[in-house]
N, CA, C and O atoms as a CHARMM CRD file, in Angstrom:
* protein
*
  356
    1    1 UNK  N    -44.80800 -16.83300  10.95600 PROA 1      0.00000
    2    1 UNK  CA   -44.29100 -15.80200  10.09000 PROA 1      0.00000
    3    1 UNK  C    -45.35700 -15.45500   9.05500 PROA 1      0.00000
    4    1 UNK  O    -45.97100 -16.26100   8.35600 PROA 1      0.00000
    5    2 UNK  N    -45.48900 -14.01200   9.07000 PROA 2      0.00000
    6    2 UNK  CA   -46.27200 -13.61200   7.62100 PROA 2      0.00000
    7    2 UNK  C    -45.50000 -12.66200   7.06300 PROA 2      0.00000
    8    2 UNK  O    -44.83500 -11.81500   7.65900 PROA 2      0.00000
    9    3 UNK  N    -45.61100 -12.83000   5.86300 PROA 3      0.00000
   10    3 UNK  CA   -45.03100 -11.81500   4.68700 PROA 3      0.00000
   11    3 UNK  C    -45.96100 -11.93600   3.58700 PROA 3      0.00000
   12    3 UNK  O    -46.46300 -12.95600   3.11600 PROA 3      0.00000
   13    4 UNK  N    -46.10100 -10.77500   3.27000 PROA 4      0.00000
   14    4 UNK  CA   -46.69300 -10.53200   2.11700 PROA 4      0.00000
   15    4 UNK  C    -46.03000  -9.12900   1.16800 PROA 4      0.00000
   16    4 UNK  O    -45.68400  -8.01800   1.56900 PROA 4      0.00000
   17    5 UNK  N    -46.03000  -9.53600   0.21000 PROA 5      0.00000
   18    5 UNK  CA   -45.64100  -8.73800  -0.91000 PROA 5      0.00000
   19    5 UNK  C    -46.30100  -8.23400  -2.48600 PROA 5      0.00000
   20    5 UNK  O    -46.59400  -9.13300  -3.27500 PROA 5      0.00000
   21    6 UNK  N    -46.47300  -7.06500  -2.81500 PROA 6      0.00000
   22    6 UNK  CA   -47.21400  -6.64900  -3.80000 PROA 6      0.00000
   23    6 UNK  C    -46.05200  -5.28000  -4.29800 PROA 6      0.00000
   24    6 UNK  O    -45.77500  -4.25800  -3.67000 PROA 6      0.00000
   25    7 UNK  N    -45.43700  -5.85400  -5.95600 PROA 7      0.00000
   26    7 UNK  CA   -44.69200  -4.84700  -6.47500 PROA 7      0.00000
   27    7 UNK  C    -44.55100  -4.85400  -7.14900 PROA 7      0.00000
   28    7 UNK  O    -44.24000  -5.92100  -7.67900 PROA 7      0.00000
   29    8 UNK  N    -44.65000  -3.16400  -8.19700 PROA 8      0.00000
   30    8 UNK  CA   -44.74300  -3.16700  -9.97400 PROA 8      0.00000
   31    8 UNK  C    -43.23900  -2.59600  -9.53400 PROA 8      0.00000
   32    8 UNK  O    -42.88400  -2.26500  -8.40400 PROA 8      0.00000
   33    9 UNK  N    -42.47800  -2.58200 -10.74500 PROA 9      0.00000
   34    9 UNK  CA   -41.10600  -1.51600 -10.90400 PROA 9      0.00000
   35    9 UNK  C    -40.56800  -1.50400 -12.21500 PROA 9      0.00000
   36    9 UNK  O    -40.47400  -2.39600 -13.05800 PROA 9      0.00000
   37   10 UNK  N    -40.26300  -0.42000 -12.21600 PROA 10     0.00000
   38   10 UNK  CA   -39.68100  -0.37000 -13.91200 PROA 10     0.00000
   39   10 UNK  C    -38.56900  -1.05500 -14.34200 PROA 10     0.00000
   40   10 UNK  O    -37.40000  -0.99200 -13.95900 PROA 10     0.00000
   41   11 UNK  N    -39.00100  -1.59400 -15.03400 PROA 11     0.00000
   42   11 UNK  CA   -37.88900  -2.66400 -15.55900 PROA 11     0.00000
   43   11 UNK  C    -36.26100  -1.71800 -16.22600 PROA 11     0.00000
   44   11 UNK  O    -35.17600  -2.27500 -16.39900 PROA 11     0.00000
   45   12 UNK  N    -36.49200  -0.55000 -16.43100 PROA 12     0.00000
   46   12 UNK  CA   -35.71800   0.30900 -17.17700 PROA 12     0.00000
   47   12 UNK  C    -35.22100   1.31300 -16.43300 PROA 12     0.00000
   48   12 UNK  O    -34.82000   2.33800 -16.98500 PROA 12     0.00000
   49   13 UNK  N    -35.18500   1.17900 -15.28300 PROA 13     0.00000
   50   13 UNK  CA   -34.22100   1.98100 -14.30900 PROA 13     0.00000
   51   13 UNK  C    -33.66300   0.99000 -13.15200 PROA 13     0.00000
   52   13 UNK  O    -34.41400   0.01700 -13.08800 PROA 13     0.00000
   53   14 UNK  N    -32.94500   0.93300 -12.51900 PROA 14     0.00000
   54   14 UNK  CA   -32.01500   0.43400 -11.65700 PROA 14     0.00000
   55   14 UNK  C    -31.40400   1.15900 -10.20700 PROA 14     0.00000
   56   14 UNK  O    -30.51300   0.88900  -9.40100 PROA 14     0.00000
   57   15 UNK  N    -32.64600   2.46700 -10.41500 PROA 15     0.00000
   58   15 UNK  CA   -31.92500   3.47800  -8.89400 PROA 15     0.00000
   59   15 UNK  C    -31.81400   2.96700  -7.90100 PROA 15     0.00000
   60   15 UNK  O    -31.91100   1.74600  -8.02200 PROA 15     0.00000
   61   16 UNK  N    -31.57300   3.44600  -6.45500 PROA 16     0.00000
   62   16 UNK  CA   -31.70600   2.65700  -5.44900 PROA 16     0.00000
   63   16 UNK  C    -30.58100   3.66100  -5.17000 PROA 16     0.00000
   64   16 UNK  O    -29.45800   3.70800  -5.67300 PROA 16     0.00000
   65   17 UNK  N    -31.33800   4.71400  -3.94200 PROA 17     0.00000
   66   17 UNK  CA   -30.73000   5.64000  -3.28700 PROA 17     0.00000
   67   17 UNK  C    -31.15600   5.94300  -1.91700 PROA 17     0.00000
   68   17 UNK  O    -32.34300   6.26900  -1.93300 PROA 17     0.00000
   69   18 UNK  N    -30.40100   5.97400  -0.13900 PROA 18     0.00000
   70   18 UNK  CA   -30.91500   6.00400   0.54200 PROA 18     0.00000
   71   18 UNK  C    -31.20900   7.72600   0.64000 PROA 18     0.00000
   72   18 UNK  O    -30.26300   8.50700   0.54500 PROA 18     0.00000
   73   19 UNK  N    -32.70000   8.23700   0.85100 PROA 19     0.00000
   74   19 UNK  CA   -32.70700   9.61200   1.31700 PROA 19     0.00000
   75   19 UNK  C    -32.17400   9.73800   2.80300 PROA 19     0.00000
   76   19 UNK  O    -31.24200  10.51700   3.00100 PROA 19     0.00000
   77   20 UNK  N    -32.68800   9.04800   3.81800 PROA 20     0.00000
   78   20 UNK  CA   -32.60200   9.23100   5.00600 PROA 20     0.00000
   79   20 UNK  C    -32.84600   7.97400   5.78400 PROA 20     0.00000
   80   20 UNK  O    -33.59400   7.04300   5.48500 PROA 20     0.00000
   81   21 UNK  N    -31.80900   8.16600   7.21100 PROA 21     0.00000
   82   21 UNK  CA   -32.26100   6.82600   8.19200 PROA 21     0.00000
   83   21 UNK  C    -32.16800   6.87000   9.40500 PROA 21     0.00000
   84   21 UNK  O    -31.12500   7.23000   9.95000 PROA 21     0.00000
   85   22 UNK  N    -33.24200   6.51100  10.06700 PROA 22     0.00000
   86   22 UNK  CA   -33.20300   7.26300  11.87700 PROA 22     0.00000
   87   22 UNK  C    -33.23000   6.01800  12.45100 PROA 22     0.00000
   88   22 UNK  O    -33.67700   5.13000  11.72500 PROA 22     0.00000
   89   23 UNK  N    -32.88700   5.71600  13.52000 PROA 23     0.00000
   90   23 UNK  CA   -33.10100   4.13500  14.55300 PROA 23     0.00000
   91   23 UNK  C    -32.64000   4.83400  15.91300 PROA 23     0.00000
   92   23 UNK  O    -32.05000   5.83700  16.31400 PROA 23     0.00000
   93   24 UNK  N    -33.18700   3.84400  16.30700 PROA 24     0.00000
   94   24 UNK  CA   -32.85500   3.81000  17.55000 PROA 24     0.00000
   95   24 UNK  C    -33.15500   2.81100  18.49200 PROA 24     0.00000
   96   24 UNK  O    -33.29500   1.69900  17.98200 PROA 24     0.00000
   97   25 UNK  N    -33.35500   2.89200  20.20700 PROA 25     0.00000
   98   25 UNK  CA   -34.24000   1.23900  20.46500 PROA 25     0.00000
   99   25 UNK  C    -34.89600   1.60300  21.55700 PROA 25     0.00000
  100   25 UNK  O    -34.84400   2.64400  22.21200 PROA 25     0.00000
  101   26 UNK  N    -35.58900   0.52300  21.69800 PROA 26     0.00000
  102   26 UNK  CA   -37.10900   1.00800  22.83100 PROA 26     0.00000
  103   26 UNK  C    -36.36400   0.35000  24.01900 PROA 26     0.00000
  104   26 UNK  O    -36.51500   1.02600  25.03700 PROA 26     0.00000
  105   27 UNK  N    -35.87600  -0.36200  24.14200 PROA 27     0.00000
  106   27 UNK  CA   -35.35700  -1.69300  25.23400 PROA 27     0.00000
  107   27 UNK  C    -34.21500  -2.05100  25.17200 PROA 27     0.00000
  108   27 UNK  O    -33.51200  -1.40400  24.39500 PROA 27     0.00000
  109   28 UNK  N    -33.62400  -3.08700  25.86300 PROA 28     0.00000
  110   28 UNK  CA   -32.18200  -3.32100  25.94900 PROA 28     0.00000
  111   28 UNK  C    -31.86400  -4.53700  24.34200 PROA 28     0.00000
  112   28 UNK  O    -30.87100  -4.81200  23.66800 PROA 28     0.00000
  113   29 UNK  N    -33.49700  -5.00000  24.32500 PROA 29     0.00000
  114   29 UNK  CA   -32.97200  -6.36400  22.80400 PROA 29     0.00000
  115   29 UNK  C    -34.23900  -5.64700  21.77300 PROA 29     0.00000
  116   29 UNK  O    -34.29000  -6.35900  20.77000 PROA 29     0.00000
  117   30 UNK  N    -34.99100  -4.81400  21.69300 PROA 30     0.00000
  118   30 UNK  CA   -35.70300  -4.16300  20.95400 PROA 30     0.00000
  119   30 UNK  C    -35.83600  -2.96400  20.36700 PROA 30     0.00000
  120   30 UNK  O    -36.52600  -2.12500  20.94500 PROA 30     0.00000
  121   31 UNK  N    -35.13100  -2.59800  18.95600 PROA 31     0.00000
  122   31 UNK  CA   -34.90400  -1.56600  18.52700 PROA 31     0.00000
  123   31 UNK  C    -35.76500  -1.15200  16.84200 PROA 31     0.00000
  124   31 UNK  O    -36.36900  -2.02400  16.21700 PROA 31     0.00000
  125   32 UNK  N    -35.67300   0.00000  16.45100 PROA 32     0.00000
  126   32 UNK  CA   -36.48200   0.56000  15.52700 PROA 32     0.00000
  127   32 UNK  C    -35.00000   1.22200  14.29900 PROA 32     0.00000
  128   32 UNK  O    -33.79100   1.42300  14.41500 PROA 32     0.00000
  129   33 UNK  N    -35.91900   1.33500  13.33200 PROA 33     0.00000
  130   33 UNK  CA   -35.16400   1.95400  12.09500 PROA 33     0.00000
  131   33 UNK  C    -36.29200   2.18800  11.46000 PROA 33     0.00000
  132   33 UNK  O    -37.29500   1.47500  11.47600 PROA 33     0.00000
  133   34 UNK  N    -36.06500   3.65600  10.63200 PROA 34     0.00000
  134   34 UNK  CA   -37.24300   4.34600   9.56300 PROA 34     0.00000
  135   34 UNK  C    -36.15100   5.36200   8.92600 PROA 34     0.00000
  136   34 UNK  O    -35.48900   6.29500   9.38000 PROA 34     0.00000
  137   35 UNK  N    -36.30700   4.59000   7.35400 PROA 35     0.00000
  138   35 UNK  CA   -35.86400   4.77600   6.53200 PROA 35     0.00000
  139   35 UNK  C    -36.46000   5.38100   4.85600 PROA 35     0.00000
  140   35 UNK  O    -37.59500   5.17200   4.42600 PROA 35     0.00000
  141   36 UNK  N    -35.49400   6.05600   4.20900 PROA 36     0.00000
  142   36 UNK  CA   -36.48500   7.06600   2.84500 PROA 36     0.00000
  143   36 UNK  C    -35.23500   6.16000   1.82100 PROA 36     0.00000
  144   36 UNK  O    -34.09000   5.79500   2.08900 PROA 36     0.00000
  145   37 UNK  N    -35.93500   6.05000   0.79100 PROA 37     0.00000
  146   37 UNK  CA   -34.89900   5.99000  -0.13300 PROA 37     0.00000
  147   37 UNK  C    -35.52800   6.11800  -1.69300 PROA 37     0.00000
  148   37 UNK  O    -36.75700   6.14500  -1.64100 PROA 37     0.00000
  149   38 UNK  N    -35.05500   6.19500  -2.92200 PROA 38     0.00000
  150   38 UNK  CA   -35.21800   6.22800  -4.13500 PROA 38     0.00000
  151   38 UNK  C    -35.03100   5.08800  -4.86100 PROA 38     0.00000
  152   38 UNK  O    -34.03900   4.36200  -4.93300 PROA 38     0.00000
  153   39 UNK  N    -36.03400   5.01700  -5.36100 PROA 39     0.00000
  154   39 UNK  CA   -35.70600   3.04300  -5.91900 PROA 39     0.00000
  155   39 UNK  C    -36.64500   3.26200  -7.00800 PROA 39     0.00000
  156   39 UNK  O    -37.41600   4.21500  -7.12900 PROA 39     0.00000
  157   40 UNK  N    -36.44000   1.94300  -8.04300 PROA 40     0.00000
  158   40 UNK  CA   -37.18000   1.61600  -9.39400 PROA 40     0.00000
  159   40 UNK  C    -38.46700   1.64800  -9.23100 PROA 40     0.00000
  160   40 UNK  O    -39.14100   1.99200 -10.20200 PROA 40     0.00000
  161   41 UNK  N    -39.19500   1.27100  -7.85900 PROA 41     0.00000
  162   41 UNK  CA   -40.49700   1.04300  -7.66300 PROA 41     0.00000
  163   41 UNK  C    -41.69500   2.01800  -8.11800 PROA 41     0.00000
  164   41 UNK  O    -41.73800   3.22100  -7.86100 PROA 41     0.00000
  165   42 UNK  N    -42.51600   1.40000  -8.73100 PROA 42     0.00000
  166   42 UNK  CA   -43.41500   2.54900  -9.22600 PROA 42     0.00000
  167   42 UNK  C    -44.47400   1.93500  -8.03600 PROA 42     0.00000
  168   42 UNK  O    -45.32600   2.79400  -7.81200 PROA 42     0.00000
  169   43 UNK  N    -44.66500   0.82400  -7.27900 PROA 43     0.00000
  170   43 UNK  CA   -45.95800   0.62400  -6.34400 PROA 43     0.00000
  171   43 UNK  C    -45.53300  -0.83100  -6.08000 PROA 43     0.00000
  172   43 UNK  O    -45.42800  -1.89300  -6.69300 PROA 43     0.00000
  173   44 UNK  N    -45.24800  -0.06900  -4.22700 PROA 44     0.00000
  174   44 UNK  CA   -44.64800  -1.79800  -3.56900 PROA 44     0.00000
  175   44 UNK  C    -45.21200  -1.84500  -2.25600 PROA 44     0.00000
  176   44 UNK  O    -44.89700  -0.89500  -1.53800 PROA 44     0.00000
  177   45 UNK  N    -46.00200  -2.74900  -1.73500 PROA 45     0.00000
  178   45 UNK  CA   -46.54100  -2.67600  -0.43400 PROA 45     0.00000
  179   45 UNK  C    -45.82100  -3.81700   0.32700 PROA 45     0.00000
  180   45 UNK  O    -45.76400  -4.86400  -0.31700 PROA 45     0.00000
  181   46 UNK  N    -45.17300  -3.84500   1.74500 PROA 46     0.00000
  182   46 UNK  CA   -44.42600  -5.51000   1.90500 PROA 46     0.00000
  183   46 UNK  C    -44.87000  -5.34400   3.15000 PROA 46     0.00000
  184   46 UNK  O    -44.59800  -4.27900   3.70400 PROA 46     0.00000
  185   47 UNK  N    -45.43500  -6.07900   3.67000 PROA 47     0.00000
  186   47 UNK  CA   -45.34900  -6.77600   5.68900 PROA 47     0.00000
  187   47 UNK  C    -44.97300  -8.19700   5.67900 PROA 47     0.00000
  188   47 UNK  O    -45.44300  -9.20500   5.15000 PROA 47     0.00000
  189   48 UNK  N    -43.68800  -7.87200   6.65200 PROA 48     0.00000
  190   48 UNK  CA   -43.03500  -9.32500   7.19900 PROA 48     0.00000
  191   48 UNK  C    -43.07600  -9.10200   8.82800 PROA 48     0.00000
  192   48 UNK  O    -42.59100  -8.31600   9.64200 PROA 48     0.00000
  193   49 UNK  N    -43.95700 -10.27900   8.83000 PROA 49     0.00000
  194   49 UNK  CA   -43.71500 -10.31400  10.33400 PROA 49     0.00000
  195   49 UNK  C    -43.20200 -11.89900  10.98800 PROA 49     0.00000
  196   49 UNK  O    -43.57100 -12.99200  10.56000 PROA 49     0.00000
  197   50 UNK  N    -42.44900 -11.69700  11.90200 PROA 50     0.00000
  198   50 UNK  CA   -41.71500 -12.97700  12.53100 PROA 50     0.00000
  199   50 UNK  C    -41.63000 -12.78000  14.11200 PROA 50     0.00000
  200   50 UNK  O    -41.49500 -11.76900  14.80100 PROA 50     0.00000
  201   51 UNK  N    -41.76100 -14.12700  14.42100 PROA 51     0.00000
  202   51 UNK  CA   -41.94000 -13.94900  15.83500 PROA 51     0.00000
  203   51 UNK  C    -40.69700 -14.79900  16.28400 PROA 51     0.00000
  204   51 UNK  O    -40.68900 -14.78900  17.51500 PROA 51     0.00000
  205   52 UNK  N    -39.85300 -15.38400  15.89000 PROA 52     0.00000
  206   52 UNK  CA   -38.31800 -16.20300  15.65400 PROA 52     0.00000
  207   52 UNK  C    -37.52500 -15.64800  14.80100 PROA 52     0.00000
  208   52 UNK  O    -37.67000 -14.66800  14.07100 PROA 52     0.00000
  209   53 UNK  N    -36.50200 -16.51300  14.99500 PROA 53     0.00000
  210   53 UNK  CA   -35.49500 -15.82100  14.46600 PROA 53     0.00000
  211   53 UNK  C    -34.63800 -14.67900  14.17600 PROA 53     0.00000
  212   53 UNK  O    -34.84100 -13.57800  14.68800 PROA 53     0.00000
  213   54 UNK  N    -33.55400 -14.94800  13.25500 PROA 54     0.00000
  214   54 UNK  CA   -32.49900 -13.77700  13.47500 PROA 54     0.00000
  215   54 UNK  C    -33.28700 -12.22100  13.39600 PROA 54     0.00000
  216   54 UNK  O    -33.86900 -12.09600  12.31800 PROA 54     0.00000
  217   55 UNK  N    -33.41500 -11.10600  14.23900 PROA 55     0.00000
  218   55 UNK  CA   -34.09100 -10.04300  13.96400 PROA 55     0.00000
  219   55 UNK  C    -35.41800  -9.91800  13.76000 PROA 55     0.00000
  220   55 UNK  O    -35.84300  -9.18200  12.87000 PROA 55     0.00000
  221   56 UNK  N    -36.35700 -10.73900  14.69200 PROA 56     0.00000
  222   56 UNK  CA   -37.62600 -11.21700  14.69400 PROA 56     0.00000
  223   56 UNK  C    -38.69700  -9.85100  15.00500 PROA 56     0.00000
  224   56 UNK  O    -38.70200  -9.08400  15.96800 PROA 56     0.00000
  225   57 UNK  N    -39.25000  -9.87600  14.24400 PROA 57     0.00000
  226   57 UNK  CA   -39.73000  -8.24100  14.49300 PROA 57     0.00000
  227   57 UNK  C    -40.98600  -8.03500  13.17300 PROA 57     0.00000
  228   57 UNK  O    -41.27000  -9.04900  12.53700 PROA 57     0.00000
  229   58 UNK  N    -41.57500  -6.93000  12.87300 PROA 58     0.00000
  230   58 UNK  CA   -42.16000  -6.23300  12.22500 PROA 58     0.00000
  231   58 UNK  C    -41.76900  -5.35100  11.12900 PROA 58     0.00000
  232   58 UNK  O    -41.28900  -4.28900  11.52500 PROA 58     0.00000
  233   59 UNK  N    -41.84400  -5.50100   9.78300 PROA 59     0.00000
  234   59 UNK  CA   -41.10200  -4.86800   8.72300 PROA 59     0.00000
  235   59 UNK  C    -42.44800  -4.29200   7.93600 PROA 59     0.00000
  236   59 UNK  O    -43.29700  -5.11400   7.59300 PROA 59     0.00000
  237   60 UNK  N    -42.64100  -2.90700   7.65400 PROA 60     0.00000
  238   60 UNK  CA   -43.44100  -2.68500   6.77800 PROA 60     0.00000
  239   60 UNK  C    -42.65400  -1.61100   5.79500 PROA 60     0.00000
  240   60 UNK  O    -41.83300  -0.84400   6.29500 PROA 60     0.00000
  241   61 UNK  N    -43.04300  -1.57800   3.84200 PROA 61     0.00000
  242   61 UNK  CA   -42.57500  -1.12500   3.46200 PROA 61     0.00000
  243   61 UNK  C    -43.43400  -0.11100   2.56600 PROA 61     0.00000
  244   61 UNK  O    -44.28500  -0.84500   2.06300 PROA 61     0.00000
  245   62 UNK  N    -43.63900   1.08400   2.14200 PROA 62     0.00000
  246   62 UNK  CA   -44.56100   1.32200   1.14700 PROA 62     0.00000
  247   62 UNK  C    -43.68300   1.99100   0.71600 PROA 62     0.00000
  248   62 UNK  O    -42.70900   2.38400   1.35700 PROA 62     0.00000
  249   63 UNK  N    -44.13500   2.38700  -1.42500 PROA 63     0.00000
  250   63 UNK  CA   -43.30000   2.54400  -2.32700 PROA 63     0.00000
  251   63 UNK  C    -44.10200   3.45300  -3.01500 PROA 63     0.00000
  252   63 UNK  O    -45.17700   2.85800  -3.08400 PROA 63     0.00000
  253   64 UNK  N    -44.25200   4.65500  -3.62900 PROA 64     0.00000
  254   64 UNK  CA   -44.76600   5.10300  -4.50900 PROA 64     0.00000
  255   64 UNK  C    -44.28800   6.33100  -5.45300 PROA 64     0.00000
  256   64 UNK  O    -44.23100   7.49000  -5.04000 PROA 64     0.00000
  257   65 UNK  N    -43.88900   5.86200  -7.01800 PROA 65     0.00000
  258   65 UNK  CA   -43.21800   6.32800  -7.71200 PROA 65     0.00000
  259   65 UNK  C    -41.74200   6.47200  -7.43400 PROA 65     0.00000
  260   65 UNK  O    -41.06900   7.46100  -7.14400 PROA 65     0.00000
  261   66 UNK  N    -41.50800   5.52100  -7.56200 PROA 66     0.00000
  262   66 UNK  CA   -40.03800   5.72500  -7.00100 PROA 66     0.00000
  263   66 UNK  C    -39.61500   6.08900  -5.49200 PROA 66     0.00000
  264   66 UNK  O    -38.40300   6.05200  -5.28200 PROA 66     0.00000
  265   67 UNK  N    -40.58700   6.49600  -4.22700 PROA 67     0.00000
  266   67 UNK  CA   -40.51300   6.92800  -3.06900 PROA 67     0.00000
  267   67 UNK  C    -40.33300   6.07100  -2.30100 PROA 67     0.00000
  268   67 UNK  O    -41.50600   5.70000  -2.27900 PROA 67     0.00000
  269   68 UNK  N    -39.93800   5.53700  -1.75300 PROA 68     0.00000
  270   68 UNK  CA   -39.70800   4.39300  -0.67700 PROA 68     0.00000
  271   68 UNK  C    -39.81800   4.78800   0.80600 PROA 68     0.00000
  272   68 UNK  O    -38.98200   5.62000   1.15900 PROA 68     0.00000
  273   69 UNK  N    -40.87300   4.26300   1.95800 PROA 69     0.00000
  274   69 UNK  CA   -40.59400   4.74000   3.07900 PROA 69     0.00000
  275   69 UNK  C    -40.77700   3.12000   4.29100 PROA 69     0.00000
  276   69 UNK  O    -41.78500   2.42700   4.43000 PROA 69     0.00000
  277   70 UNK  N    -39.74200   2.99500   4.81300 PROA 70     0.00000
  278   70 UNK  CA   -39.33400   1.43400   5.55500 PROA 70     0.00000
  279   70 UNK  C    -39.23400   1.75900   7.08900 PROA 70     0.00000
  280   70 UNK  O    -38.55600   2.45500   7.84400 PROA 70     0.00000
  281   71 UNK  N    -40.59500   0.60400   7.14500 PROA 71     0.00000
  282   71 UNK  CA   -40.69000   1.29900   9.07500 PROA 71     0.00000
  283   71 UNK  C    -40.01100  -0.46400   9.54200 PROA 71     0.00000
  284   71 UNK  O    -40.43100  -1.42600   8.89800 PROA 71     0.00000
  285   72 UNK  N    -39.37600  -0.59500  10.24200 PROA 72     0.00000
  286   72 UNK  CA   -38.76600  -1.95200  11.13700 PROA 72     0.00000
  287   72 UNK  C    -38.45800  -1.80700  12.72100 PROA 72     0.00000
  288   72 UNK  O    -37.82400  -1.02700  13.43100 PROA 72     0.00000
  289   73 UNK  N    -39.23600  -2.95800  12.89600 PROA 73     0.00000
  290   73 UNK  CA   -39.43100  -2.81600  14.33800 PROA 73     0.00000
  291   73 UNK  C    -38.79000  -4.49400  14.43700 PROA 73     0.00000
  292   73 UNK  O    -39.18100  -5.54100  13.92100 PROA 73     0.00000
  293   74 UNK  N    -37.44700  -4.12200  15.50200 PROA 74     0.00000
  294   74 UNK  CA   -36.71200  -5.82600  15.83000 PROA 74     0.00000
  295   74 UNK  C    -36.12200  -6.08800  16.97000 PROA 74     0.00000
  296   74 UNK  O    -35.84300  -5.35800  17.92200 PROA 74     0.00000
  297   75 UNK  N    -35.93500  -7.37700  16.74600 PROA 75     0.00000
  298   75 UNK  CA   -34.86600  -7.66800  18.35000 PROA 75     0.00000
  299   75 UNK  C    -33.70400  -8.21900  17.02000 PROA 75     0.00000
  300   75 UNK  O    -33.42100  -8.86900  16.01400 PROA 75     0.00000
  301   76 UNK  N    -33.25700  -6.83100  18.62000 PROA 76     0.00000
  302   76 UNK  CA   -31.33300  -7.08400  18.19700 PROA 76     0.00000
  303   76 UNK  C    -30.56600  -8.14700  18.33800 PROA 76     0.00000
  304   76 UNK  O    -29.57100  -8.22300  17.61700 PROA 76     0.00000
  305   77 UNK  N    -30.89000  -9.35300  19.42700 PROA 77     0.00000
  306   77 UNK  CA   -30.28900 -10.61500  19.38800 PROA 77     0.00000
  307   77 UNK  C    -30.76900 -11.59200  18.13000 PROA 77     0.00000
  308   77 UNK  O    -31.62500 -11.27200  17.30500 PROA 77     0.00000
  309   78 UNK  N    -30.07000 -12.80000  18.15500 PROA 78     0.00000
  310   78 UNK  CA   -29.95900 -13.77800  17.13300 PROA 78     0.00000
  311   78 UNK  C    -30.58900 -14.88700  17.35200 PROA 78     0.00000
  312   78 UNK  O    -30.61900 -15.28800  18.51500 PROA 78     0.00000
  313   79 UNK  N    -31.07100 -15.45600  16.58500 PROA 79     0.00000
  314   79 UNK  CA   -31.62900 -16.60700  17.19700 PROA 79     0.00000
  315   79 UNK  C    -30.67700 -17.96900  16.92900 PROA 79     0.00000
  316   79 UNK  O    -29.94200 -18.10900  15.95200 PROA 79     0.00000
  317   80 UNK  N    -30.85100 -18.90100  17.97500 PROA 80     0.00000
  318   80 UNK  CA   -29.96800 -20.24900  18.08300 PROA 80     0.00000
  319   80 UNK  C    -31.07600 -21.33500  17.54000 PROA 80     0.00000
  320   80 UNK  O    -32.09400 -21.71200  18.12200 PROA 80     0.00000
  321   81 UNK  N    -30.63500 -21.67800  16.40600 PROA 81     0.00000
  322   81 UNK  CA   -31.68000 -22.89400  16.06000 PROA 81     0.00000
  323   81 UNK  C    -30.69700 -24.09500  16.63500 PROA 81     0.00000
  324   81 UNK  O    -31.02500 -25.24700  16.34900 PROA 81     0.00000
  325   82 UNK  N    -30.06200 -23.98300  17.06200 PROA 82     0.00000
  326   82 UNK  CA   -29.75300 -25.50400  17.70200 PROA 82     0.00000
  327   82 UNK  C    -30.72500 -25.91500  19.36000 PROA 82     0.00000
  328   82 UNK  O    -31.14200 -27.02400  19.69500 PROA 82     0.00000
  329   83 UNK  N    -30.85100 -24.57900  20.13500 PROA 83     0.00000
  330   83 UNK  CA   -31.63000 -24.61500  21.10900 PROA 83     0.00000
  331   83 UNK  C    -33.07000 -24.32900  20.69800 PROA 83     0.00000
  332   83 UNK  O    -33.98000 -24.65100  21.46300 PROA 83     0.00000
  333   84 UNK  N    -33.33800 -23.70800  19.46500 PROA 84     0.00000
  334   84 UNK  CA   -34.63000 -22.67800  19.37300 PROA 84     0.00000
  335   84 UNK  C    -35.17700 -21.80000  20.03300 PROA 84     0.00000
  336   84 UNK  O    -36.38000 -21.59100  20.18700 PROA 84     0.00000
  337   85 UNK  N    -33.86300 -21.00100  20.63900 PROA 85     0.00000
  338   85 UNK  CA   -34.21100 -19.76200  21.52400 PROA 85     0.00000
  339   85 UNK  C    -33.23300 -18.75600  21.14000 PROA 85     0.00000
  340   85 UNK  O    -32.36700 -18.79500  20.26700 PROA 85     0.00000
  341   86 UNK  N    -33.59300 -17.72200  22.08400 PROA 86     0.00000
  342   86 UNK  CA   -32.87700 -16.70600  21.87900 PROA 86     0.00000
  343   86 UNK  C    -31.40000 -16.74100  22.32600 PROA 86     0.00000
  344   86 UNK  O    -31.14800 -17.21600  23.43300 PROA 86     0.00000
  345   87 UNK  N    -30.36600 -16.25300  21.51200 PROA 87     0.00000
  346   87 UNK  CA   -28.89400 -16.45300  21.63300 PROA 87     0.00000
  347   87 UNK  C    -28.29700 -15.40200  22.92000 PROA 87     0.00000
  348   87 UNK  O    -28.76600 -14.26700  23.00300 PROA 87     0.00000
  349   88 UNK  N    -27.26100 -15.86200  23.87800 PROA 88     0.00000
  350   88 UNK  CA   -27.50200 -14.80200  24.71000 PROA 88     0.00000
  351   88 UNK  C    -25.83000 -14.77800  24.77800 PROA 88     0.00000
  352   88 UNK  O    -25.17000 -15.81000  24.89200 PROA 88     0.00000
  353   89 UNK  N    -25.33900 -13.64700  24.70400 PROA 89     0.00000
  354   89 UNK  CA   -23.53300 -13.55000  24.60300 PROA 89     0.00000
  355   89 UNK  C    -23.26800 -14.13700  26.11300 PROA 89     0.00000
  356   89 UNK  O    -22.11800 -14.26600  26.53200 PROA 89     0.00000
């Protein structure tokens, strides 16, 4: 797993509004979401990436002036930490 995170935000606002949100999926356990929204952030950069676990996938976020734009790339199944694999209905 990597994540990394870098974020200023104004301490004196509290917004947090979605503009817009599209998804959809590439595969039968691999799907996408890209998302807009309005938030406190004056400058936020985030990559999480996971190769396990619940929704194991690719998350990138960038933020500027309040602009928010969230690209996620995941698998739709769950993960079983009792087996350490993928959960299958």
């Amino acid at each position: 797993m990597i994540n990394l995170n870098l974020k200023i935000e104004n301490p004196w606002n509290d917004r947090w509004h979605m503009i817009w949100s599209k998804n959809g999926s590439f595969t039968k356990h691999k799907a996408w979401e890209f998302n807009g929204y309005l938030t406190n952030s004056i400058v936020e950069v985030y990559f999480d990436f996971k190769l396990n676990g619940d929704h194991a996938g690719v998350k990138v976020l960038l933020s500027l002036f309040g602009y928010t734009s969230e690209l996620n790339i995941y698998d739709c199944r769950h993960w079983d930490y009792e087996k350490n694999t993928w959960a299958t209905p």
